[in-house]
Each structure stands twice: as structure tokens, then as C-alpha cells.
C-alpha positions as CSV (number, residue, x, y, z in Angstrom):
1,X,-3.8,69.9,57.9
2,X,-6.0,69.3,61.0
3,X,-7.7,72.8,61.5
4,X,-8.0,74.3,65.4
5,X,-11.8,74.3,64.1
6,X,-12.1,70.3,63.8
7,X,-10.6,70.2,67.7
8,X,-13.2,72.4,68.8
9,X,-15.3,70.3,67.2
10,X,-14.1,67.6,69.1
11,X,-14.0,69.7,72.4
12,X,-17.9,70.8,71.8
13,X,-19.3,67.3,70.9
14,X,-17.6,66.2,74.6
15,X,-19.2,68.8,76.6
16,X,-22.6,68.0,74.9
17,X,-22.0,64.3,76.6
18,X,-22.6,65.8,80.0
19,X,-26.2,67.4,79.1
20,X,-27.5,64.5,76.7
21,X,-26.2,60.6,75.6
22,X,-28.5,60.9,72.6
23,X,-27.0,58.7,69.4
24,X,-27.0,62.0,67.8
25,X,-24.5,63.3,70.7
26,X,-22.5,59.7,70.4
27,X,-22.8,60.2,66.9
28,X,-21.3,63.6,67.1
29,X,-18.0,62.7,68.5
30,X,-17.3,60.2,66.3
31,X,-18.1,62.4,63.5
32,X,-15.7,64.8,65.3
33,X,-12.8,62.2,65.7
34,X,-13.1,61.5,62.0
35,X,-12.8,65.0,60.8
36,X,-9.5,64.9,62.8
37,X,-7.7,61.8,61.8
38,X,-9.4,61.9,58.1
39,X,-7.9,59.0,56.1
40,X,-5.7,57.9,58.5
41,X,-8.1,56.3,61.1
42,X,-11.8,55.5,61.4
43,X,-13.9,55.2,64.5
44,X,-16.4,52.4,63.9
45,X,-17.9,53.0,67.4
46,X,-18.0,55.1,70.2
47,X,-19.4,54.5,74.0
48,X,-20.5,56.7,77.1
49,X,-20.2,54.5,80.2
50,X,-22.3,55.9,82.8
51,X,-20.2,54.3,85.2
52,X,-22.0,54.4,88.9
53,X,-20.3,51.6,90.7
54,X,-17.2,50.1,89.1
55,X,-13.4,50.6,88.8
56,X,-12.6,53.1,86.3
57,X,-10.5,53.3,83.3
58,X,-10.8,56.5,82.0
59,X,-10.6,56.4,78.4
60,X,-9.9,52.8,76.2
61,X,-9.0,53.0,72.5
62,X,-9.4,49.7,71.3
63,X,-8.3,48.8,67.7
64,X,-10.3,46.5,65.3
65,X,-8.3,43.7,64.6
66,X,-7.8,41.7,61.4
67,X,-9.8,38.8,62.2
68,X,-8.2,36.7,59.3
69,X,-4.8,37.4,60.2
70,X,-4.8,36.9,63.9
71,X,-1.6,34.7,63.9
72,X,0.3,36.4,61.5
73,X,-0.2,39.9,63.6
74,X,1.6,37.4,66.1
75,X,4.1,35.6,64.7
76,X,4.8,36.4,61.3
77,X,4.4,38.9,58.5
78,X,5.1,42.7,58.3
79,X,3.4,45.0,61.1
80,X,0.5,46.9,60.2
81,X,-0.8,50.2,61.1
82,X,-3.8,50.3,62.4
83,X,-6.6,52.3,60.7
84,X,-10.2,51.3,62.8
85,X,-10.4,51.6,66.1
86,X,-13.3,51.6,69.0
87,X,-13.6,54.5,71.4
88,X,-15.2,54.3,75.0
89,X,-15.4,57.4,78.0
90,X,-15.7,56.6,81.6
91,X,-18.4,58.8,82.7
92,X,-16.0,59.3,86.2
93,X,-13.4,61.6,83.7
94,X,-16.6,64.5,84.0
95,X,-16.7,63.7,87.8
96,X,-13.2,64.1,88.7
97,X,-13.2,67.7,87.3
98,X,-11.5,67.3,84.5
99,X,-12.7,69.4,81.3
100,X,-13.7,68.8,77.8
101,X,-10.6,69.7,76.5
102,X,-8.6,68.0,79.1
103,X,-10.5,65.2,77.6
104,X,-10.4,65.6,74.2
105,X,-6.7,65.8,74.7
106,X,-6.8,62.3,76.4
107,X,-9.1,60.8,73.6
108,X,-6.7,62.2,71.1
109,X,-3.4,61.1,72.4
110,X,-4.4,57.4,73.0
111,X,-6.1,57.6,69.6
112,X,-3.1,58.7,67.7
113,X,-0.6,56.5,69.6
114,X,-2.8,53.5,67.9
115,X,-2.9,54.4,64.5
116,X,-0.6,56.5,63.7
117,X,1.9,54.1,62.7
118,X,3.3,50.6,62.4
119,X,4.9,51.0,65.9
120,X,2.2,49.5,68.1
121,X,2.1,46.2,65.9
122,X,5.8,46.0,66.6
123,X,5.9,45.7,70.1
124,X,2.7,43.8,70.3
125,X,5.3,41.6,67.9
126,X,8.2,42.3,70.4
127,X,6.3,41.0,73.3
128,X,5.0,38.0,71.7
129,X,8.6,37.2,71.0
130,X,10.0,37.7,74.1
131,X,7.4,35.6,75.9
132,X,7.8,32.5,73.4
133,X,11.8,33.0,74.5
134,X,11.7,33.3,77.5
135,X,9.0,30.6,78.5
136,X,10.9,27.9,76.0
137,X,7.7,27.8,74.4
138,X,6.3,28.1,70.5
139,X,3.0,29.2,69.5
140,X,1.1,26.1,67.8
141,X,-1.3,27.0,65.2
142,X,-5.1,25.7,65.7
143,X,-7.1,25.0,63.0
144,X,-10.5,26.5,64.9
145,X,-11.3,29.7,64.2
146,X,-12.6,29.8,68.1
147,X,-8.8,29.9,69.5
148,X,-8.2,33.1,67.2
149,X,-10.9,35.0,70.1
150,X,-8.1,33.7,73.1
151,X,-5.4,35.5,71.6
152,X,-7.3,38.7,70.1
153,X,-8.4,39.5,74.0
154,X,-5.0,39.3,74.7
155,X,-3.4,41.2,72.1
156,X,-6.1,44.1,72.3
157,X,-5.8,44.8,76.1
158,X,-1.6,44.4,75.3
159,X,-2.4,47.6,72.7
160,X,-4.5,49.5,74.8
161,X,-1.6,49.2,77.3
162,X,1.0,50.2,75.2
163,X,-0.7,53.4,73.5
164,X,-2.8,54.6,76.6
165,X,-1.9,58.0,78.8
166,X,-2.7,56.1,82.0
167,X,0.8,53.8,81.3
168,X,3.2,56.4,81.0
169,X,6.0,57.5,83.1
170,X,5.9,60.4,85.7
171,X,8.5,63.1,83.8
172,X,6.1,63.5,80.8
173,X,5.2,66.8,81.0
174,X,3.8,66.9,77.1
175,X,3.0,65.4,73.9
176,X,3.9,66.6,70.5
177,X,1.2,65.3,68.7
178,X,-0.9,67.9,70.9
179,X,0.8,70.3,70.9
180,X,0.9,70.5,67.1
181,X,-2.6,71.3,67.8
182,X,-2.7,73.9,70.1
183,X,-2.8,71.7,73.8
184,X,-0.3,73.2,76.0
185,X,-1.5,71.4,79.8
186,X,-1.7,67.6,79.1
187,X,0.2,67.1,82.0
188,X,-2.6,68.7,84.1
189,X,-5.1,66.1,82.5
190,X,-3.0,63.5,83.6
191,X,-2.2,64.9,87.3
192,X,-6.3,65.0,87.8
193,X,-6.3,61.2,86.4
194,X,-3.5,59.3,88.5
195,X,-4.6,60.9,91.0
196,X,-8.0,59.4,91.3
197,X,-8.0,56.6,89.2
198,X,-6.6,53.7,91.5
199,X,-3.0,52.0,90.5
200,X,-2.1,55.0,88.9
201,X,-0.4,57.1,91.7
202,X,2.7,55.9,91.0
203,X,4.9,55.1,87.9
204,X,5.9,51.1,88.9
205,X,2.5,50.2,89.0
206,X,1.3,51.8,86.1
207,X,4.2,50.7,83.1
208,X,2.6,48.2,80.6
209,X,2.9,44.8,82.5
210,X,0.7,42.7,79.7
211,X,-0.3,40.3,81.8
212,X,-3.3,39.6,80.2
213,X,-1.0,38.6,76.8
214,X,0.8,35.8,78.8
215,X,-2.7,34.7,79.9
216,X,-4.3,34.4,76.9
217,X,-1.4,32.4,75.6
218,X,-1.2,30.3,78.1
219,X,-5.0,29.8,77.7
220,X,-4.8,29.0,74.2
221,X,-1.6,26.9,74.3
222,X,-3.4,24.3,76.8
223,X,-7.5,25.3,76.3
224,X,-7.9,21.2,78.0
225,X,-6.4,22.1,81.2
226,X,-7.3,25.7,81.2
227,X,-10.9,25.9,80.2
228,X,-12.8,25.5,83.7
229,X,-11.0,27.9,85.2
230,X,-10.6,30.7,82.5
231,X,-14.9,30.4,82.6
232,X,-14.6,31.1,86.0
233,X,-12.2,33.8,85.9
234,X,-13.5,35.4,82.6
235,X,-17.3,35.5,84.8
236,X,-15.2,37.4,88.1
237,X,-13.5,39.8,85.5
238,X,-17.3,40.8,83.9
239,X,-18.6,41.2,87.6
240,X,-15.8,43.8,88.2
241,X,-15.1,45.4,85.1
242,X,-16.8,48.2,83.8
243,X,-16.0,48.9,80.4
244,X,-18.4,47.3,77.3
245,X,-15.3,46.7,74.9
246,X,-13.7,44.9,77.3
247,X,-17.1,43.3,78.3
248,X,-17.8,42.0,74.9
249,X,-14.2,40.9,74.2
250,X,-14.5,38.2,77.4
251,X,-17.8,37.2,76.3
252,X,-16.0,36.3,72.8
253,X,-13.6,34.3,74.5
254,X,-16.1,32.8,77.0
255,X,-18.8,31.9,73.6
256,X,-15.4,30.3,71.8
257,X,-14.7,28.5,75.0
258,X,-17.7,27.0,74.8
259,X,-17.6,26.2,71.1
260,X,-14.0,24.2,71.1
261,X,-15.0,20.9,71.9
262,X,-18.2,21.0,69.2
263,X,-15.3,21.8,67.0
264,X,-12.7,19.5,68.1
265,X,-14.9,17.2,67.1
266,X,-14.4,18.1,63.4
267,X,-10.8,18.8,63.9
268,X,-10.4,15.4,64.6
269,X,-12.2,13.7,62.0
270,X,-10.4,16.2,59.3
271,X,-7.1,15.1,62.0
272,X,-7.7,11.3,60.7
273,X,-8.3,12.0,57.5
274,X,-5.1,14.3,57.0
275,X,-3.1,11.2,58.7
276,X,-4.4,8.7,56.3
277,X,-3.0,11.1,53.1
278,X,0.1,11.4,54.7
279,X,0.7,7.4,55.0
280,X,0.1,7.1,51.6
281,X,2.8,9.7,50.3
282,X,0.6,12.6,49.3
283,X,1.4,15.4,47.4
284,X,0.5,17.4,51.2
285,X,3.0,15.1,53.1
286,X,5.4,15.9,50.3
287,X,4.9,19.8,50.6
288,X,5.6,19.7,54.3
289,X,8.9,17.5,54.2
290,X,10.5,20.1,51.5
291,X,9.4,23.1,53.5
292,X,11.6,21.3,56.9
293,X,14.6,20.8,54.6
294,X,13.9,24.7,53.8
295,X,14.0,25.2,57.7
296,X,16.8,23.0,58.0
297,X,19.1,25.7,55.6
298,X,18.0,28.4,57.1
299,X,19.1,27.2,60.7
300,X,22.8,27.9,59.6
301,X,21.8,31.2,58.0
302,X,20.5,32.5,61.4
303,X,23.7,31.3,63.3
304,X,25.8,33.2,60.9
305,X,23.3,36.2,61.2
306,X,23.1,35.9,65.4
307,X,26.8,36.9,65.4
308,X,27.1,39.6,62.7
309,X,24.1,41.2,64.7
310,X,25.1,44.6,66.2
311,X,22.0,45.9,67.7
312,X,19.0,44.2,70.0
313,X,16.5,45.1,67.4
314,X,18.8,42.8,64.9
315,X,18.1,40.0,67.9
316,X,14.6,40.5,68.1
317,X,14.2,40.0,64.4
318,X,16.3,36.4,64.4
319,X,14.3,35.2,67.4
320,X,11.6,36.0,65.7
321,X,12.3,34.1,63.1
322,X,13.2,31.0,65.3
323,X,9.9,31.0,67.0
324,X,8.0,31.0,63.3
325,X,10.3,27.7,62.5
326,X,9.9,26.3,66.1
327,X,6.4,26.3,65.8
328,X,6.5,24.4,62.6
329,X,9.0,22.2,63.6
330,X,6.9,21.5,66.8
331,X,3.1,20.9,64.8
332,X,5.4,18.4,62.7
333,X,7.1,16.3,65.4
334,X,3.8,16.0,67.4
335,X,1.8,14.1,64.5
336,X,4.4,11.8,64.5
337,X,4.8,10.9,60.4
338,X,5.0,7.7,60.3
339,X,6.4,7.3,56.8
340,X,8.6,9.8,57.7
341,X,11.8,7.5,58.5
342,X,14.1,11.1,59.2
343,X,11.7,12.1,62.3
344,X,14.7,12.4,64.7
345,X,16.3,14.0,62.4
346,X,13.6,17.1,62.7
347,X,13.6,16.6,66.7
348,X,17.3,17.3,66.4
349,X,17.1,20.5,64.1
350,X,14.3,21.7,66.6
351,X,16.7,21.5,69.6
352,X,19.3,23.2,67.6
353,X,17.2,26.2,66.9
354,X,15.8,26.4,70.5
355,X,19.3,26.3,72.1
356,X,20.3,29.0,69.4
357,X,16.9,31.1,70.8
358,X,18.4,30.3,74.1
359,X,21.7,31.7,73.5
360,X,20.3,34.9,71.8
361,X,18.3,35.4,74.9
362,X,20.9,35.0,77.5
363,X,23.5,37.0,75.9
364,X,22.0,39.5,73.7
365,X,18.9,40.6,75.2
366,X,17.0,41.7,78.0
367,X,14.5,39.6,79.5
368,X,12.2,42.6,81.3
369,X,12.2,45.4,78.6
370,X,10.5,48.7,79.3
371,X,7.1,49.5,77.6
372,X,7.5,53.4,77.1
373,X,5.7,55.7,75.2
374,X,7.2,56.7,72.0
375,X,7.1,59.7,69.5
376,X,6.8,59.3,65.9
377,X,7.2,63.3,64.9
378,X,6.9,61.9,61.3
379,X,3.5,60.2,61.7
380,X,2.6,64.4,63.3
381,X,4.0,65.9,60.1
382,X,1.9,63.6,58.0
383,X,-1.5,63.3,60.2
384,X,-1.2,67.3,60.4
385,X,-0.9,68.0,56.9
């Protein structure tokens, strides 16, 4: 049960920020956040920005992600909850009135909207999904680790999106998660914020767009074409942007930019080597040709499933499903096995499943879904007990 004591923990450690930025003080709040979300959630780190002369962004929660399972948080597996995260306040909160508690209530509701449950891995999911369908596209998977840093910017800035205040609609006048402990004027926190922060003033321009997703796909799908001028608009972003997570996720991206083509140069010498084993029948050729008869069975299980469905969630799931197999299908077809006499046979199958996607999509789901903030009153119960 999280005490009224730990949140004036919280709300003390914040007010201390605006005498001293000591790494005791830092070091305060995150010991403060901790005793609040205690073996749900960890904050690994936690930034002041003194921010003087940049946009700002009041308050980012970032979450740590997996860095082995990258493409699975994409494409495949079961959602995860979150439990580390990354914490930076825009100095600007303290000059545009607004007071500890008024902050701590921010901090706290973005924090808990990232960890408290499985739901923000979902939608990431969801959008992922949507985007694959709607663009005809699949996501290849690349052997370099340096592509993983393209799509991690991307899906981080699609979280903070869908779990920060800043994106949410105009008739939210509270949140239950704080008011299980004690906060009764969120919506006065939030009034002080859209109004000065810039974008925010009304609720079109601030819903979720995750914009930066589709970029980062796009940037990772065609890294070739795209590199020169993803450098050049990764260095106009730093210039601009004033927050140090966001800072030091570009600079990953711009570092793995960098890196491809030293490692593209391995890729394709392991490339040649992979082609040579599959001419002479090896046991890895043989693996791959029983998992797309595999794929080939379950095309007419998902056709029998995409009209038994009853609800969008149901749809989601099947084109999800698709895009996993499309992507397969897709890494297959573009290496071209040569000893593989049934190759049209697999071009076939992979139009069959992408009209199927494009079916599902027309019919059964909408193309520009809502972002919206959600309310998990079991993840309360349990955080708060």
C-alpha cells in the first residue's frame, strides 16, 4: 500500500530541485519514485534539464527497452510490462507556476501509465500492425545489431506518446490512479501545461500521431536510400530539441548509422557463405523449406479465423499474425533459392496472405484509430496495495 508519506516524499525531493541540482537532490527523487512504485517499476535514471532556450516538453518517461528483443516487442511474441524506466523534468514546469505537487502528480501519472501494465506494449504492437497494413509493407529482419537503434528511437518516442499527460483529450478532468493517492486538481496541472507549452492548446494537435514510428520504419526498411538524409535530419532535430533522453537516443541512431556499412560488409561475406549451404541441400536450407509448408497450413487457418472473428481486437490479432509470415515469406523470396524448384509456389502463398491482410483492413478495421488514454483500475488495486 503506497503510504500518503512516500508522495510527500516525492513532493519534498521536487521542491528541493528548485534550490539545489546536487546528485544527492537527483538522487532523492529517484529514491522517492522507488519507494512509490516498489517492485513494480524502477527508475534507472533521473534528469533536471535547466532548459534556457529550447522548446519544452515538460516531463518524458522513457522506458528501458529489451535490447535483445527489439523485434519481437514489434512483431511477435506476448507484450511485456514494462518495469525500468528513465525520468527527465523540464526546468520550464517551475517557471510556469506550476507546483511540486502539481508536478509530482505529472511525474506520477506518466510513470504509472508506462509500467503499470501490459497495455502500452500492446498498442506499440497495434500500431506496428496497422502501419505494416496499411503501407502493404512487412518488416524484414536485419541481421546487424545497428538497425535494432532505428527502430528502438521509434518505438520509445511512440511510448512516451501513448502514456504522457500532454497527449490526452480536453474532457479529462482526473485520474484514478491519483486520486487513489490523495490528488484531487490534476486537471489544474494540466490547464497551467497546455497552456504554455506550444501544440498543446488544443486537443487535434496534441492526440498521439507517432510519426516518428513511421519514420524510423521507413528508415530502417531502406537505411541505402535513407541514410544521408536521416544524418541530416537526426543533426536539425539535436539543434532543436532539448531533452538528453531524446538527445542520446538520436545519437544512437546517428553512431549505428554510421556503423552499417562496416557491418554490411560482414553481412555479406556471412550472406555468401549462407548461399553456398543452401545450394548444397543443408540441414539450414531444409529447416527453412519445412517452416514455409508450416506457413502454407496456417494461411487457410487464418481465413477460416478472419470470418469467425467478432470483434476488431480478433482482427488485429490475425493481421498480426500475417505480417509475422509476410515477413518470412518476403526474406525467403528475395534470396532467391536456387535449389528451391517450388519458388513461385511461395510468391503465390505470399500474395495470398497479403490480399487476405488487405481484405481484413478494408472491411474490418479502421485505418486512423484513436490513441486515448486508458485506465487499468486493476493495475491501481495492485500498485496500491
Amino acid at each position: 500500500m503506497v503510504t500518503r508519506t512516500e508522495v510527500e516524499k516525492l513532493i519534498s525531493a521536487i521542491g528541493a530541485l528548485r534550490e539545489s541540482q546536487s546528485m544527492e537532490t537527483l538522487k532523492n527523487v529517484r529514491n522517492a519514485l522507488d519507494g512509490i512504485f516498489v517492485s513494480d517499476a524502477k527508475c534507472v535514471n533521473f534528469i533536471y534539464n535547466l532548459n534556457v532556450d529550447k522548446l519544452p516538453f515538460g516531463c518524458i518517461v522513457m522506458p528501458v527497452m529489451p535490447s535483445d528483443n527489439i523485434i519481437n516487442l514489434a512483431i511477435s511474441g506476448d507484450p511485456i510490462r514494462f518495469t525500468s524506466y528513465e525520468v527527465e523534468l523540464d526546468s520550464k514546469l517551475f517557471d510556469y507556476g506550476l507546483e511540486d505537487d502539481q508536478i509530482a502528480q505529472i511525474m506520477l501519472y506518466n510513470i504509472f501509465h508506462l509500467v503499470s501494465s501490459v497495455e502500452p506494449s500492446k498498442r506499440l504492437r497495434e500500431a506496428f500492425d496497422i502501419y505494416f497494413a496499411e503501407m502493404g509493407k512487412t518488416l524484414a529482419i536485419k541481421e546487424s545489431v545497428q538497425y535494432q537503434a532505428i527502430l528502438a528511437f521509434g518505438m520509445c518516442d511512440a511510448l512516451v506518446q501513448l502514456t504522457n499527460c500532454l497527449f490526452i483529450d480536453d474532457d479529462v478532468i482526473g485520474d484514478a490512479y491519483l486520486e487513489s493517492l490523495g490528488f484531487e486538481d490534476f486537471r489544474d496541472a494540466l490547464d497551467l501545461m497546455f497552456h504554455r507549452i506550444p501544440g498543446c492548446e488544443k486537443v487535434a494537435t496534441r492526440r498521439p500521431k507517432l510519426s516518428m514510428l513511421a519514420w524510423c520504419i521507413r528508415l530502417y526498411d531502406d537505411v541505402e536510400h535513407e541514410r544521408i538524409p536521416a544524418l541530416h535530419t537526426l543533426k536539425r532535430c539535436e539543434e532543436i530539441n532539448a531533452s538528453k533522453l531524446y538527445e542520446a537516443k538520436m545519437n544512437n541512431v546517428i553512431i549505428a548509422l554510421n556503423r552499417i556499412d562496416t557491418d554490411n560488409i560482414i553481412q555479406e561475406a556471412v550472406q555468401t557463405y549462407m548461399t553456398e549451404a543452401r545450394r548444397g541441400g543443408s540441414l539450414f536450407a531444409q529447416i527453412r523449406y519445412s517452416g514455409l509448408k508450416a506457413i502454407e497450413e496456417d494461411y487457410y487457418e487464418f481465413v477460416t479465423r478472419s470470418k469467425a472473428a467478432a470483434t476488431e481486437d480478433e482482427y488485429l490479432y490475425i493481421i498480426r499474425q500475417i505480417n509475422v509470415r509476410l515477413g518470412i515469406l518476403d526474406d525467403y523470396i528475395r534470396n532467391e533459392y536456387e535449389k528451391d524448384g517450388d519458388i513461385e509456389r511461395w510468391k503465390n502463398l505470399y500474395s495470398r496472405y497479403y490480399d487476405l491482410r488487405e481484405e481484413i483492413m478494408n472491411h474490418k478495421v479502421k485505418r486512423n484509430r484513436s490513441y486515448g488514454v486508458w485506465v487499468d483500475y486493476d493495475a491501481i488495486d495492485n500498485m496500491n496495495e
